[in-house]
Backbone as a printed PyTorch tensor [residue, N CA C, xyz], in Angstrom:
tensor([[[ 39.5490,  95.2850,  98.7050],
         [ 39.2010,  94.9150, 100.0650],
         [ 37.7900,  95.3970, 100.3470]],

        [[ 36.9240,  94.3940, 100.7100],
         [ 35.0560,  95.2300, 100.7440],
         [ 35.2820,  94.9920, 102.4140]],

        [[ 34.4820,  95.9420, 102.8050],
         [ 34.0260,  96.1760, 104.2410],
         [ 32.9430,  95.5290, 104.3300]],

        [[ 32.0170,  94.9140, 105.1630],
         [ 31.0510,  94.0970, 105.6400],
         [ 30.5250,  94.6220, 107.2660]],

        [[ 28.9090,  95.1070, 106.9680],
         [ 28.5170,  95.9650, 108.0880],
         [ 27.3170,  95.2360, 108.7210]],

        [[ 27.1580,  95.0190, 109.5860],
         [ 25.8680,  94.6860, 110.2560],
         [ 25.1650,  95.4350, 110.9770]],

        [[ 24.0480,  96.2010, 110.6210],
         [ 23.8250,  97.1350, 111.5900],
         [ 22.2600,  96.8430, 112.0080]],

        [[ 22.1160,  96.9690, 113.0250],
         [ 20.5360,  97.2080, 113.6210],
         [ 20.5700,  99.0680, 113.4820]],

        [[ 19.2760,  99.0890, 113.2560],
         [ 19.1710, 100.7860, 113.5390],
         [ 17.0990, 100.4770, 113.6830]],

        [[ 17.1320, 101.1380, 114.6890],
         [ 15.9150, 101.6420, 115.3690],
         [ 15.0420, 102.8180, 115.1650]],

        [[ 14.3680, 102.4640, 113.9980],
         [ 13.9670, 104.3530, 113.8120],
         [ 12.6960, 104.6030, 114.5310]],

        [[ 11.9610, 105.4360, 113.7510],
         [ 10.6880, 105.7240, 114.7370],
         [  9.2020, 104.8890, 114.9280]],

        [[  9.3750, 103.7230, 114.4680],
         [  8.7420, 102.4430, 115.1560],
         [  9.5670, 101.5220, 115.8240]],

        [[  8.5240, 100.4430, 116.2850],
         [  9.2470,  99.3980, 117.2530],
         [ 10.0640,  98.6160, 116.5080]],

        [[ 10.0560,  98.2640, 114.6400],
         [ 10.5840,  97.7150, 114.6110],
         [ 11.4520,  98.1440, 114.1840]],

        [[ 12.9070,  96.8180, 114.0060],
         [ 14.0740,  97.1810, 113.3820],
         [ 14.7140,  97.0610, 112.1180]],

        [[ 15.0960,  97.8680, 111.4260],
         [ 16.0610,  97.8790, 110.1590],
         [ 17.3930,  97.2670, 110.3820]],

        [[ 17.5730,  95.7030, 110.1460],
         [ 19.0050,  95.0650, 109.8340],
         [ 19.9120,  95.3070, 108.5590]],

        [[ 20.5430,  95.7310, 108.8030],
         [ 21.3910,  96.1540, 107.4530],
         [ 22.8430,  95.2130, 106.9990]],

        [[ 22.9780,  94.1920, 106.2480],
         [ 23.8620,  93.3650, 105.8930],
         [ 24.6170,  93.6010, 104.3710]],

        [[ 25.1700,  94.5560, 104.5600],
         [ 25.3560,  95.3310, 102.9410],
         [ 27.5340,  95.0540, 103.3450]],

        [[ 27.8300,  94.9730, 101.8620],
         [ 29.4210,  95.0840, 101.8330],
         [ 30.0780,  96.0610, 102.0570]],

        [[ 29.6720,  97.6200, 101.6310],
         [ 29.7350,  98.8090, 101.6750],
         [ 28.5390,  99.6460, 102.4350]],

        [[ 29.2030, 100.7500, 103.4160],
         [ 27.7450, 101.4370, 103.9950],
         [ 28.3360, 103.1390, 104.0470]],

        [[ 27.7390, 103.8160, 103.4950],
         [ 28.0970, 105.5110, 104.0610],
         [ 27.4050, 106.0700, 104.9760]],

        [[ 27.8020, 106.3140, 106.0120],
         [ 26.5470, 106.6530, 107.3260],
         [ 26.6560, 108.4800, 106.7810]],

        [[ 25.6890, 109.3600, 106.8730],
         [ 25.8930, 110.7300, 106.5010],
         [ 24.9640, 111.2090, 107.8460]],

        [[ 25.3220, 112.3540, 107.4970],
         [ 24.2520, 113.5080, 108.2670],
         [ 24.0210, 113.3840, 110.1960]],

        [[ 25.0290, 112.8220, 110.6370],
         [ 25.2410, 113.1120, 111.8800],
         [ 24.5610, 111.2700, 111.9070]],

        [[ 24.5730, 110.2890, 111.2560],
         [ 24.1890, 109.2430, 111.7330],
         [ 22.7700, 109.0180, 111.3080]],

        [[ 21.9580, 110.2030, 110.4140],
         [ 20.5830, 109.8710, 110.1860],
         [ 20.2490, 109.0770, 108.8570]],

        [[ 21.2580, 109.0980, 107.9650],
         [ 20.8650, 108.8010, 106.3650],
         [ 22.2830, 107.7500, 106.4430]],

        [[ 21.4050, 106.4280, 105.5170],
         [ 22.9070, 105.3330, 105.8220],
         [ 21.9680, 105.1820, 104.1740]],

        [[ 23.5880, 104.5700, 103.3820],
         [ 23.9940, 104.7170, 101.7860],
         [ 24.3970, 103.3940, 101.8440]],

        [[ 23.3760, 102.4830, 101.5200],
         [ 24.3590, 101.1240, 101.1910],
         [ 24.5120, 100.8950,  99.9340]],

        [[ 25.6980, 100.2660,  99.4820],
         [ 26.0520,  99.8980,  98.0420],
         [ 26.8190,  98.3200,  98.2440]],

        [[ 26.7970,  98.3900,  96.9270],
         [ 27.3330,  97.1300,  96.3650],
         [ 26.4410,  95.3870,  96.4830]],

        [[ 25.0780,  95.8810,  96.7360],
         [ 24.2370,  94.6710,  96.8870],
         [ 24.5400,  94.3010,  98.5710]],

        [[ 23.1390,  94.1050,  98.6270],
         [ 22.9450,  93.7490, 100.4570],
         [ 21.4840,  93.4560, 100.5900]],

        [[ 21.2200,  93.2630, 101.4930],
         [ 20.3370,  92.1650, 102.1360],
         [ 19.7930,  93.2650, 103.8460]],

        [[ 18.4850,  93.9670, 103.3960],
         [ 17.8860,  94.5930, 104.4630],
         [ 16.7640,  93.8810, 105.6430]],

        [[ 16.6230,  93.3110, 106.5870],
         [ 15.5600,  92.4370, 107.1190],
         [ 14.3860,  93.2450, 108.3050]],

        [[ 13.5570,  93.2500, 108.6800],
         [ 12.7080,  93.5810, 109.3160],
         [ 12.4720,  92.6340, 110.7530]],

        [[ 12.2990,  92.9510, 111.6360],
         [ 11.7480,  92.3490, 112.7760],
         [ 10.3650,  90.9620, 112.5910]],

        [[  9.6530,  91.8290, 111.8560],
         [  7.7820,  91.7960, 111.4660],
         [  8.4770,  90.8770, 109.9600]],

        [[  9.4820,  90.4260, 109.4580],
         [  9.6220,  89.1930, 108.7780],
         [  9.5780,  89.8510, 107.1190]],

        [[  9.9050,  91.0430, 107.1530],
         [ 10.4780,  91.5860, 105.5410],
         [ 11.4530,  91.3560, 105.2920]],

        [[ 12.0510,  90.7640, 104.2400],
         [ 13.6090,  91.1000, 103.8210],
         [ 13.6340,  91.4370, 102.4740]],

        [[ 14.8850,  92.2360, 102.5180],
         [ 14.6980,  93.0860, 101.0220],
         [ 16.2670,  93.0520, 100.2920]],

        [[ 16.3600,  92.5510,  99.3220],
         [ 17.6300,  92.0910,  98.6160],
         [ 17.6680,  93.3270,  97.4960]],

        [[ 18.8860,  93.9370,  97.2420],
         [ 18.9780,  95.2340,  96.0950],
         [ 20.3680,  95.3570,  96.0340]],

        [[ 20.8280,  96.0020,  95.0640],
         [ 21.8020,  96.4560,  95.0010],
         [ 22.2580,  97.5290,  95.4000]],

        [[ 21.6450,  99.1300,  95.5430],
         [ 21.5870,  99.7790,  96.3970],
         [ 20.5620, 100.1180,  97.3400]],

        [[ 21.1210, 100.9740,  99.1570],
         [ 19.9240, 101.5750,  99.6700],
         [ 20.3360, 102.5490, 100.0280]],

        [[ 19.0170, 103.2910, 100.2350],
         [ 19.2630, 104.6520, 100.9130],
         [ 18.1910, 104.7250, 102.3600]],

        [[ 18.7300, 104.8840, 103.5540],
         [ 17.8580, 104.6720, 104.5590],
         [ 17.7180, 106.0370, 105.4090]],

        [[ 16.5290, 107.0420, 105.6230],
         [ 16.7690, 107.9440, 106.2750],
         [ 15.9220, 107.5500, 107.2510]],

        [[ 16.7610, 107.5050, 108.4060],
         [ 16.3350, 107.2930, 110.1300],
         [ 15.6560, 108.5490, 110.8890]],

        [[ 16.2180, 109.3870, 110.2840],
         [ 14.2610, 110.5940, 111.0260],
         [ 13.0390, 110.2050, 110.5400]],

        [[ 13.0540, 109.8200, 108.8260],
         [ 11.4610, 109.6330, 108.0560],
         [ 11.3350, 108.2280, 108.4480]],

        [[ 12.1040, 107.4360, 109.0030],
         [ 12.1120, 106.1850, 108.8860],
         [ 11.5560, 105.7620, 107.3230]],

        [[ 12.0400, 106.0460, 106.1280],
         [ 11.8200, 105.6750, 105.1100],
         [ 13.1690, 104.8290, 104.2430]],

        [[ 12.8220, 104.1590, 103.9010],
         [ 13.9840, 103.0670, 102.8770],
         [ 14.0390, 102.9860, 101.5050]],

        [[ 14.9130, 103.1280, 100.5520],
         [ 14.5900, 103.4790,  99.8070],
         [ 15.4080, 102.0810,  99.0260]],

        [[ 14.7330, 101.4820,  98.0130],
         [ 16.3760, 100.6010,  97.3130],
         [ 15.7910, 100.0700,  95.8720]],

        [[ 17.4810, 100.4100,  94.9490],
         [ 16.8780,  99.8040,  93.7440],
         [ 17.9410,  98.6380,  93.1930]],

        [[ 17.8760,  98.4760,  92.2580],
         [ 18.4520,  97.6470,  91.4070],
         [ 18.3140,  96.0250,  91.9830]],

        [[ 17.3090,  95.4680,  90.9960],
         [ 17.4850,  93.7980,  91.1900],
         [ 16.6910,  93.9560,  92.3090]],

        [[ 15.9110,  94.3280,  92.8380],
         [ 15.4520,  94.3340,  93.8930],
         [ 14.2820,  92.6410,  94.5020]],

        [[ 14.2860,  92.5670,  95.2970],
         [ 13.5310,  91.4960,  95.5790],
         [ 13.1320,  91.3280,  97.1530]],

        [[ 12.0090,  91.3620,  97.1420],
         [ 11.3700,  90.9960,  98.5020],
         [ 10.5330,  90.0800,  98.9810]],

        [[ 10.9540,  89.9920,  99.5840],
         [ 10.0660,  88.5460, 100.6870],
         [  9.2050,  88.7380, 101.7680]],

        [[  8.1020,  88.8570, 101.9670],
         [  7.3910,  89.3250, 103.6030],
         [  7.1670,  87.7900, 103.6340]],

        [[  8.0930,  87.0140, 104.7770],
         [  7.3020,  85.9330, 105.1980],
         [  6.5140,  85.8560, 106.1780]],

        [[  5.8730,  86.8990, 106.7050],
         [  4.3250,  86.8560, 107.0300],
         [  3.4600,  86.7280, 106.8470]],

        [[  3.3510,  87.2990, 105.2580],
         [  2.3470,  87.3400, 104.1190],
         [  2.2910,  86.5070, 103.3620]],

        [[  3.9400,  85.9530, 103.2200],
         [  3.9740,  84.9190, 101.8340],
         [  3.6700,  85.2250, 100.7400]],

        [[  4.7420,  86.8540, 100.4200],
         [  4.7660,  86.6200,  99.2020],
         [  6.3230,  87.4110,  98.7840]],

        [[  6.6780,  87.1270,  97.6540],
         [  7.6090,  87.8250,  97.1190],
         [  6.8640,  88.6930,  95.9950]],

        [[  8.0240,  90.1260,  95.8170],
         [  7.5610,  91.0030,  95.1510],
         [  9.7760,  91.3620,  94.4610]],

        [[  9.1170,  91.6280,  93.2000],
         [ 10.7900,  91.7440,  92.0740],
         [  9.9800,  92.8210,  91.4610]],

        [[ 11.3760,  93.8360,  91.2450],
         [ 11.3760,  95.0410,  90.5590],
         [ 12.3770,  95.8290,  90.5220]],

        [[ 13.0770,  97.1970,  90.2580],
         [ 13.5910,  97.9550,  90.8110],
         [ 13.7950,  98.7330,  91.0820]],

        [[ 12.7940,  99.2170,  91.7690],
         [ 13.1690, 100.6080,  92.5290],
         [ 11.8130, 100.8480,  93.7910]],

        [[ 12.0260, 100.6830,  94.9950],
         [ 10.9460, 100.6310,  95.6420],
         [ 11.0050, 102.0220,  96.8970]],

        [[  9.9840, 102.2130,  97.5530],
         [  9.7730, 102.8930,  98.8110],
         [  9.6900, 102.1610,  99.7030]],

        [[ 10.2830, 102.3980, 100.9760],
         [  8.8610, 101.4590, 102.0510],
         [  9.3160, 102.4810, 103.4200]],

        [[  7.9340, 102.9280, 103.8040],
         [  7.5030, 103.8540, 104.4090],
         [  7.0460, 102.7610, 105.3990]],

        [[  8.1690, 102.6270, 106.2950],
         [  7.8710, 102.0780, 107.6080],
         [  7.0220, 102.1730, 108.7040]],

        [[  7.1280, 103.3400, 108.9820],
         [  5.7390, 104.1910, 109.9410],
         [  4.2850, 103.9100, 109.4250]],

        [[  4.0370, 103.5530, 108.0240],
         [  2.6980, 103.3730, 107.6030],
         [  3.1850, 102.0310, 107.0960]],

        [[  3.8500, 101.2040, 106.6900],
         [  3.5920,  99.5960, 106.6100],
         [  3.5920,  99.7100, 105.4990]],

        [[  3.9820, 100.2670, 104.4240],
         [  3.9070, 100.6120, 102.8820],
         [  4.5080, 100.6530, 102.1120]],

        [[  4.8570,  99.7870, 101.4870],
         [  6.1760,  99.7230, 100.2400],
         [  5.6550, 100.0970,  98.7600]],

        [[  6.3090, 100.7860,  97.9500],
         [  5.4210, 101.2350,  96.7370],
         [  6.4300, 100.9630,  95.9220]],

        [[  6.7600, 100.7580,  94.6400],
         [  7.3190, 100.5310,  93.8550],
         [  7.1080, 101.4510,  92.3150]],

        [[  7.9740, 101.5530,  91.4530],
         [  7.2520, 102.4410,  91.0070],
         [  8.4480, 102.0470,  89.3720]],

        [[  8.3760, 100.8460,  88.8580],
         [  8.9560, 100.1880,  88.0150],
         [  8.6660,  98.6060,  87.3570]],

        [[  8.7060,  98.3340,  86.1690],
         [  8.0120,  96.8140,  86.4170],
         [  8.0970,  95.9050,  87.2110]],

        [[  7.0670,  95.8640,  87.8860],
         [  7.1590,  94.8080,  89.0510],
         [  6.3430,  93.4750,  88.8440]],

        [[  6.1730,  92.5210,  90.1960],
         [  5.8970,  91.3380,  89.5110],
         [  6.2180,  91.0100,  91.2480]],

        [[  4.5200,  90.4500,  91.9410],
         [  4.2720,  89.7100,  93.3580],
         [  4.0020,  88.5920,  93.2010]],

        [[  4.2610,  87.9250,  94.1840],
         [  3.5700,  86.2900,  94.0040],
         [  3.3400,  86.2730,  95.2930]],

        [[  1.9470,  85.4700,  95.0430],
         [  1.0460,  85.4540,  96.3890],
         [  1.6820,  83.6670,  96.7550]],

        [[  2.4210,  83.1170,  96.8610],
         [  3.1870,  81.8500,  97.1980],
         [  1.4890,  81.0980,  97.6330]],

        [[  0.7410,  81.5370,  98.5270],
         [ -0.3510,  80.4900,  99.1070],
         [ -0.8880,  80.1460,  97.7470]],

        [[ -1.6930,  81.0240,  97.1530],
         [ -2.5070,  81.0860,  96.4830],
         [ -2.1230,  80.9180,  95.1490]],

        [[ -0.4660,  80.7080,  94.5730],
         [ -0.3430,  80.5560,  93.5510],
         [ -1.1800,  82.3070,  92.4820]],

        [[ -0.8030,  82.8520,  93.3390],
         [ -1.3720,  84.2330,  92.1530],
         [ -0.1410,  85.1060,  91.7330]],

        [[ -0.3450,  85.3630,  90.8210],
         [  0.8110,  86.2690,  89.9020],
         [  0.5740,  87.6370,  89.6810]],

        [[  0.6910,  88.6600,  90.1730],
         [  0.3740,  89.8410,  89.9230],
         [  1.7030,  90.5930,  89.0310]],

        [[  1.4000,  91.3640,  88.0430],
         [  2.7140,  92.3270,  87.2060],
         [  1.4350,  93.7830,  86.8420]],

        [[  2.6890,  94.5290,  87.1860],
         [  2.0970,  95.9690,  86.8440],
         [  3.1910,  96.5060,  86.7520]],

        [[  3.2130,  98.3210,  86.0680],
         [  4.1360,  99.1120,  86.3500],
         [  4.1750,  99.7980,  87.8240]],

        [[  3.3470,  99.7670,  88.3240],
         [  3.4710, 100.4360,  89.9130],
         [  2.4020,  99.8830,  90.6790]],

        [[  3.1330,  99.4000,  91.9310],
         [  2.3080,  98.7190,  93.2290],
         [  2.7590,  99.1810,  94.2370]],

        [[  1.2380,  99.2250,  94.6390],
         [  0.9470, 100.0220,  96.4700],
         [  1.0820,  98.7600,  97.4150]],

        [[  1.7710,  98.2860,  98.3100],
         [  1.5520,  97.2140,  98.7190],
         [  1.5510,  97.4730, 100.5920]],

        [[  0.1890,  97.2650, 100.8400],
         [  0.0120,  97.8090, 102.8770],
         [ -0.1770,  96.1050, 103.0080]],

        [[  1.2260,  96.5560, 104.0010],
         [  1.6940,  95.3920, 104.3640],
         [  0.8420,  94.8010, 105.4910]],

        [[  0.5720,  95.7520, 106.6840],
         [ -0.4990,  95.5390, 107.7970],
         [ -1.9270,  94.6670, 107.1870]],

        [[ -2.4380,  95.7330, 106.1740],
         [ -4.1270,  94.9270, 105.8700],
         [ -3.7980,  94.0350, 104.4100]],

        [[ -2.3470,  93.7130, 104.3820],
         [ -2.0870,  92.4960, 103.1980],
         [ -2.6990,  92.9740, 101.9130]],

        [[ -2.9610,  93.8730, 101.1100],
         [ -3.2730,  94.4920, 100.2900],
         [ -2.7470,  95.0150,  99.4430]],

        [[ -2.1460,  94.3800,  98.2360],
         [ -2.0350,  94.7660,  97.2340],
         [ -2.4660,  95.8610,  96.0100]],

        [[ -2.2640,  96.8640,  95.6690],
         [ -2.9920,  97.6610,  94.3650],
         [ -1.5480,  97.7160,  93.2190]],

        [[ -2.2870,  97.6360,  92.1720],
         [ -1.2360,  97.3310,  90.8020],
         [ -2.4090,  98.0510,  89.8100]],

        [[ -0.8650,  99.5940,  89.2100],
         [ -1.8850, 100.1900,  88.3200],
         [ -0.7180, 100.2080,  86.7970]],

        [[ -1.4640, 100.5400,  85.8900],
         [ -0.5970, 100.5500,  84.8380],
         [ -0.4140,  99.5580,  84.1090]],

        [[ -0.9900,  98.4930,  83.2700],
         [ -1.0020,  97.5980,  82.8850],
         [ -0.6670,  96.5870,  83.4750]],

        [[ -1.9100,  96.5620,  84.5060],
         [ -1.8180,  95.8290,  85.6700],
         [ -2.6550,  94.4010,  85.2020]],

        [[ -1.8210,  92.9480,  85.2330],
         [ -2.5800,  91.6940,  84.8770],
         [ -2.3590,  90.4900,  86.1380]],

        [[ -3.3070,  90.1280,  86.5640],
         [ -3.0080,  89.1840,  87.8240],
         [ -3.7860,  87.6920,  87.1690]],

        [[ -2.7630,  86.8030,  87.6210],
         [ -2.8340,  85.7120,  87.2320],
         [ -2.9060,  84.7670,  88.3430]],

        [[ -4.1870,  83.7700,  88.1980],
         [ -4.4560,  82.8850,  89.1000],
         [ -4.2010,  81.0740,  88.6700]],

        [[ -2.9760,  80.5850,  88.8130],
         [ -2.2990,  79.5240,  88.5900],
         [ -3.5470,  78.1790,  88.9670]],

        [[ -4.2150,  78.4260,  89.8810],
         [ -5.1420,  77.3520,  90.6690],
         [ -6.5330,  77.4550,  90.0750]],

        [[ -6.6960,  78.4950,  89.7400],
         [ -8.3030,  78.6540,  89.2660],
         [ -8.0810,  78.8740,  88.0930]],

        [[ -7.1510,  79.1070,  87.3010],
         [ -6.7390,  79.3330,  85.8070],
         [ -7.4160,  80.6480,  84.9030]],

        [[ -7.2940,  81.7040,  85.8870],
         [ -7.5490,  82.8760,  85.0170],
         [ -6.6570,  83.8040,  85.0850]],

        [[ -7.0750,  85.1750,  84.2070],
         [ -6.3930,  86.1040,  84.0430],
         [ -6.7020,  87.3510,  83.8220]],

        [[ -6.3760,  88.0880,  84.5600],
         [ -7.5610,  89.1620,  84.6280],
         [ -6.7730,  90.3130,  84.3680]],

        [[ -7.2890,  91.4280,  83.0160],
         [ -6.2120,  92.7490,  83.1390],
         [ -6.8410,  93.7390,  83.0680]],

        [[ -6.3030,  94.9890,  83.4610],
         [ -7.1580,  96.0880,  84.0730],
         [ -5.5700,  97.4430,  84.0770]],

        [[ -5.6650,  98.3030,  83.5810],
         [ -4.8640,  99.5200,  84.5660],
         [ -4.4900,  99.8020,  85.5200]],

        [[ -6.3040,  99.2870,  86.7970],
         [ -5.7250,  99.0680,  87.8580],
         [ -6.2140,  98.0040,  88.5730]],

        [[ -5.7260,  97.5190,  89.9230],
         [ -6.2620,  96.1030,  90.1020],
         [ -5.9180,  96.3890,  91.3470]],

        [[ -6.9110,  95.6030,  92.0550],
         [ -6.7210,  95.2920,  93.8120],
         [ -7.1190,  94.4300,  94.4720]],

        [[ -6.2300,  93.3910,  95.2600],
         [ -6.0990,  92.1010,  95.5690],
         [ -6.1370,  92.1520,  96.7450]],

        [[ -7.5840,  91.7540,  97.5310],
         [ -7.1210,  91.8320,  99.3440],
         [ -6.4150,  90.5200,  99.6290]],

        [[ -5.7330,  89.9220,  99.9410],
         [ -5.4760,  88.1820,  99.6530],
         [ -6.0140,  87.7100, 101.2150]],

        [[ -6.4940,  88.5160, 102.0480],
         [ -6.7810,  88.0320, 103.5200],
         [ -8.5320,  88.0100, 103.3400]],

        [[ -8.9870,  88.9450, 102.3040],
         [-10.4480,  88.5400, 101.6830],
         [-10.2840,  87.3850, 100.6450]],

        [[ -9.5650,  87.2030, 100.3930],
         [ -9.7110,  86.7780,  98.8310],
         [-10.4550,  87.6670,  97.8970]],

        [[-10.4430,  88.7670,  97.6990],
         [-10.9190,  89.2840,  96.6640],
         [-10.0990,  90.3670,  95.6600]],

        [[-10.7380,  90.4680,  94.4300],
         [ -9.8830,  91.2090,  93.2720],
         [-10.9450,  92.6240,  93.0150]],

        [[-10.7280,  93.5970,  93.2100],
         [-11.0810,  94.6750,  92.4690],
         [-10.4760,  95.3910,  91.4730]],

        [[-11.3630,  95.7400,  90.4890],
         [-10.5970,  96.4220,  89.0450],
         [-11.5580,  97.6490,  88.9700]],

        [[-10.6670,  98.6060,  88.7230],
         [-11.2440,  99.8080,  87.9640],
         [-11.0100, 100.0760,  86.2030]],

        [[-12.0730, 100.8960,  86.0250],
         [-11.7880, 101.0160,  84.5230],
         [-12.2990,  99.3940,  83.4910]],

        [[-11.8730,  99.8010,  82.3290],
         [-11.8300,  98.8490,  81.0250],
         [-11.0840,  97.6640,  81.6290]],

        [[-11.7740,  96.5150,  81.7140],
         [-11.1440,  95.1590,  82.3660],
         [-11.1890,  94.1510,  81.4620]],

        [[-10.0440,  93.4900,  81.4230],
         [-10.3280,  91.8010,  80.6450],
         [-10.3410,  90.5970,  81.1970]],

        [[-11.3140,  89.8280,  81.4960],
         [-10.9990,  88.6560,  81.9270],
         [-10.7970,  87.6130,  81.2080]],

        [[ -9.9420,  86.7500,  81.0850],
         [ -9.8980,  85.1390,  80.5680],
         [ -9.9340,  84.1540,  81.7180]],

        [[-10.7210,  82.9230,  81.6430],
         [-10.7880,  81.8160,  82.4030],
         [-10.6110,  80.5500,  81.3580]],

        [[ -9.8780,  79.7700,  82.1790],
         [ -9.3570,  78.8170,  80.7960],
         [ -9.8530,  77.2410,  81.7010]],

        [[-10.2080,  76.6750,  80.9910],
         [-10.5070,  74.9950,  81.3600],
         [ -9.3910,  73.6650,  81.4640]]])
């Protein structure tokens, strides 16, 4: 028999954490909620975040979720797959810290790294760790350790030893 929870919870910004999970453990007087068994987290500001587990603590307003993970900001238009992420609500910041893999949906760009900083507010991407971003429309490919994609500039910054390919 699975339980099925819907919860709004309000932490210390305006917006809200929807919680649509099968299983939920609320702990600690109501501050730390344990979702399992795969669920579906949504944002006000147009995040949604698909995983198999979360861990949500409502004082840090921080979220935590891994397995299968997958996100969508349809504000930004893009999805981001991996598993195991942060997102530090109070600062707009989801970090990931496992092979991941964004798609910029407008722009047709492909970003994969082992760990991405992603500020959701100034749309800004950073991917370090055998970090390679791929541009489907302009047909290149660019790899670097680390890499940084404003997509509201259009621009790419790389630090370190970089490779580019452009193909015809």
């Amino acid at each position: 028999l699975l339980n099925f929870f819907l919860i709004s919870l309000n932490g210390n910004s305006q917006e809200q954490f929807n919680f649509s999970v099968t299983k939920i453990d609320i702990l600690e007087n109501g501050n730390k909620f344990i979702g399992k068994d795969r669920g579906v987290i949504t944002t006000d500001d147009g995040i949604e975040i698909n995983a198999d587990k979360f861990e949500y603590d409502k004082k840090k307003n921080i979220l935590k979720a891994s397995g299968n993970v997958k996100i969508i900001d349809q504000s930004n238009n893009y999805e981001i797959f991996t598993q195991n992420i942060i997102y530090e609500k109070n600062n707009d910041l989801i970090v990931t810290n496992r092979k991941s893999k964004a798609v910029d949906l407008d722009n047709k760009i492909e970003i994969d790294a082992e760990v991405f900083k992603y500020n959701i507010k100034e749309n800004i991407i950073t991917a370090e760790n055998n970090a390679v971003i791929k541009n489907n429309i302009e047909n290149y490919i660019i790899s670097s350790n680390f890499i940084s994609y404003e997509k509201n500039n259009k621009k790419i910054y790389t630090k370190g030893k970089t490779k580019a390919e452009i193909f015809s």
